[in-house]
C-alpha positions as a Markdown table, in Angstrom:
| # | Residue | x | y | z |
|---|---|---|---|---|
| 1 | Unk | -1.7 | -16.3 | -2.5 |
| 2 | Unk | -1.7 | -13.0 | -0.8 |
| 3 | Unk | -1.0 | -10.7 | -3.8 |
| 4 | Unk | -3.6 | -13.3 | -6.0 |
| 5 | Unk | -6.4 | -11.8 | -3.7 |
| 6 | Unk | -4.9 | -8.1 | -4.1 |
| 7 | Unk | -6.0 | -8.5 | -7.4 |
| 8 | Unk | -8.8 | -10.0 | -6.8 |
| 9 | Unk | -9.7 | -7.4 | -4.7 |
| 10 | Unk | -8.9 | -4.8 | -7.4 |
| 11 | Unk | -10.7 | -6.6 | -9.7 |
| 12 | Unk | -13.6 | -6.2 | -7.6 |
| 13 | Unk | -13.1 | -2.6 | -7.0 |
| 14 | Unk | -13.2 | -1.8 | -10.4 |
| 15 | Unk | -15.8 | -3.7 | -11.2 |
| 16 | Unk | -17.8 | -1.7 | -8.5 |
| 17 | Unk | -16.8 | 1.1 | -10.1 |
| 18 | Unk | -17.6 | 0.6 | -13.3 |
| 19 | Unk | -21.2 | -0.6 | -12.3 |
| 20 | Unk | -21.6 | 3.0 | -10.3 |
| 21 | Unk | -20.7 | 4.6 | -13.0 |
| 22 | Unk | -22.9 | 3.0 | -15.3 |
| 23 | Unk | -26.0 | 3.1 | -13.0 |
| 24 | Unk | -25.0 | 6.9 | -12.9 |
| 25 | Unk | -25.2 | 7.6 | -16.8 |
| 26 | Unk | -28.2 | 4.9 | -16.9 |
| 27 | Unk | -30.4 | 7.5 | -14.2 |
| 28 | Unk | -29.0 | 10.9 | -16.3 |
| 29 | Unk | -30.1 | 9.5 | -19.5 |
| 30 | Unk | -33.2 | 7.8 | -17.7 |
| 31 | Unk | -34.0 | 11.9 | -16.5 |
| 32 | Unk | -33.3 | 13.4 | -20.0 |
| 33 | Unk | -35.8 | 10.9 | -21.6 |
| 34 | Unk | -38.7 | 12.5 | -19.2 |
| 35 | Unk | -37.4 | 16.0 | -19.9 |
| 36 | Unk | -37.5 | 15.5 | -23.3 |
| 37 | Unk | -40.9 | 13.6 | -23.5 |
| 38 | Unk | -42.4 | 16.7 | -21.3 |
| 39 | Unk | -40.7 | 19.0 | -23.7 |
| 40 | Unk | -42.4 | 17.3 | -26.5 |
| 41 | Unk | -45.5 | 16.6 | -25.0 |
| 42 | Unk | -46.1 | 20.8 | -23.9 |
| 43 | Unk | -45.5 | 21.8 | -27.0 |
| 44 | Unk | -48.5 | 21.9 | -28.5 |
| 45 | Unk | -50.4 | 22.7 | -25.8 |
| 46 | Unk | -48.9 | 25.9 | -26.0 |
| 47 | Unk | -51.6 | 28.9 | -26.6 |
| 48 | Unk | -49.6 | 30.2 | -29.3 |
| 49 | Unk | -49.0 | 27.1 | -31.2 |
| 50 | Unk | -48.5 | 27.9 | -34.9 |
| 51 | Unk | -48.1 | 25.5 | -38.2 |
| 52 | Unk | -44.4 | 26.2 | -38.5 |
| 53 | Unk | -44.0 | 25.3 | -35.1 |
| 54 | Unk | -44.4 | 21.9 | -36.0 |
| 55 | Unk | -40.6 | 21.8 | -37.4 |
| 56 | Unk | -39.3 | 22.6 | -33.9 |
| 57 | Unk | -42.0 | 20.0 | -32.3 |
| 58 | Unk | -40.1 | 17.2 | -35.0 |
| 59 | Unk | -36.9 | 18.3 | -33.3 |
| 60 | Unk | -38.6 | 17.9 | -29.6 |
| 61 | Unk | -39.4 | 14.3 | -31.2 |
| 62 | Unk | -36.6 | 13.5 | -32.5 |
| 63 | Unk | -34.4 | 14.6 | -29.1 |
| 64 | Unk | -37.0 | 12.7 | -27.3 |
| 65 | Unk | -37.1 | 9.1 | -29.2 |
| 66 | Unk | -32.2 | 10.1 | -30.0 |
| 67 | Unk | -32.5 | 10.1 | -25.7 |
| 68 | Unk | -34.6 | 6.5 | -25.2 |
| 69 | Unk | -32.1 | 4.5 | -27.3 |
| 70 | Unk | -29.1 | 5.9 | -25.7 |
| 71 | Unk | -30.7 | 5.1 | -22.1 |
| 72 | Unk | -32.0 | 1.7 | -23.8 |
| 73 | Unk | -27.9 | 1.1 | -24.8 |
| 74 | Unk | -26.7 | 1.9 | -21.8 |
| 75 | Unk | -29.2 | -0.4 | -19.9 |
| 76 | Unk | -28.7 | -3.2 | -22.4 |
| 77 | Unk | -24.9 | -3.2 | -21.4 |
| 78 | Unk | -25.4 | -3.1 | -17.7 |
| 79 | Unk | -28.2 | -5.7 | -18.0 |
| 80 | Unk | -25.9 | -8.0 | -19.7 |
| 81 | Unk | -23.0 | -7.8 | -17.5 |
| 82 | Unk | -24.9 | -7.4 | -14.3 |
| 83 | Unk | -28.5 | -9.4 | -14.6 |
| 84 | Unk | -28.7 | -10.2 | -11.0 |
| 85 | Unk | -28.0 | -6.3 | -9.6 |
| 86 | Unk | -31.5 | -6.2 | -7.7 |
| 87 | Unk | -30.8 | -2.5 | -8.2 |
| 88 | Unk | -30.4 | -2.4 | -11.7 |
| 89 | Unk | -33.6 | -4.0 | -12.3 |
| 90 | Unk | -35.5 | -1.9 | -10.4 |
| 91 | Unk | -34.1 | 1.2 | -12.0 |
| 92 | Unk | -34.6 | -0.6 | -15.5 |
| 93 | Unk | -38.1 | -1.2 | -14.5 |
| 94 | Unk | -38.7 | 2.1 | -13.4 |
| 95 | Unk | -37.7 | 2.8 | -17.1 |
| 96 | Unk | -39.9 | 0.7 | -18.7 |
| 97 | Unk | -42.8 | 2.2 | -16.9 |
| 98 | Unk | -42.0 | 5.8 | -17.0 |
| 99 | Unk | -40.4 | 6.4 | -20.4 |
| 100 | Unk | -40.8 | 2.5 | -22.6 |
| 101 | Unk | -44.5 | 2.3 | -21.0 |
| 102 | Unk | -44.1 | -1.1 | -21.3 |
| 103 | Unk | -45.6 | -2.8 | -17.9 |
| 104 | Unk | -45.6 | -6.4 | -18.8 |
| 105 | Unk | -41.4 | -5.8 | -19.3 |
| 106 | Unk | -41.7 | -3.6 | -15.7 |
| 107 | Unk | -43.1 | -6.2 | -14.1 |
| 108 | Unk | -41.3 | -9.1 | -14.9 |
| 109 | Unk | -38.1 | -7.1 | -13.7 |
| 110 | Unk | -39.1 | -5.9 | -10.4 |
| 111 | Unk | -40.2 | -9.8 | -10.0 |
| 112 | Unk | -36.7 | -10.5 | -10.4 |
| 113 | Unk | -35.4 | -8.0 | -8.4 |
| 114 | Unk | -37.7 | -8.9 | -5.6 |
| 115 | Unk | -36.3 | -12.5 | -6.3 |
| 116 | Unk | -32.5 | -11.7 | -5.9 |
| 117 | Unk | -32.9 | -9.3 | -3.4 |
| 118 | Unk | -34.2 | -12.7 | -1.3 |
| 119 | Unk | -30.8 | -14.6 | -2.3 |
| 120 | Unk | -28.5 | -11.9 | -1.0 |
């Protein structure tokens, strides 16, 4: 019984691990999607702005919109194997607001963080 719960235990711990490692890339790629929209967003403001500047404001967009589906993966895959991370749901709905500005999907997160945050 004892070495059943060792493993157990490992189990556990590498499951831990694996979440703070994926809430770790989740926030990076959550940071270069602002970087990028600000990068995209300056751009033309810029006093010297020019026509053929518009190729290198593409790339901005293209950075920008390569950088949301790679946070949206990697919150796809934590969502799926931890749901009920109170957590997780607050940093996904922190991403929903900030880079998806989608509220309704913001708010319906942070409700259920609110709600397992209550259970534990």
């Amino acid at each position: 019984e004892s070495g059943n719960r060792g493993g157990n235990t490992a189990s556990i711990a590498v499951d831990l691990l694996e979440f703070d490692q994926g809430m770790d890339k989740a926030r990076k790629l959550h940071i270069k999607c602002i970087t990028n929209m600000k990068a995209f967003w300056r751009y033309p403001a810029r006093k010297n702005f020019r026509s053929h500047s518009v190729e290198d404001m593409m790339q901005r967009l293209d950075d920008w919109t390569l950088s949301i589906r790679a946070a949206q993966k990697e919150y796809a895959y934590l969502l799926e194997k931890y749901n009920n991370s109170p957590n997780l749901l607050h940093a996904y709905a922190s991403f929903c607001d900030t880079v998806l500005n989608d509220e309704r999907q913001a708010m319906q997160k942070r409700s259920e963080a609110t709600k397992n945050d209550k259970e534990e």
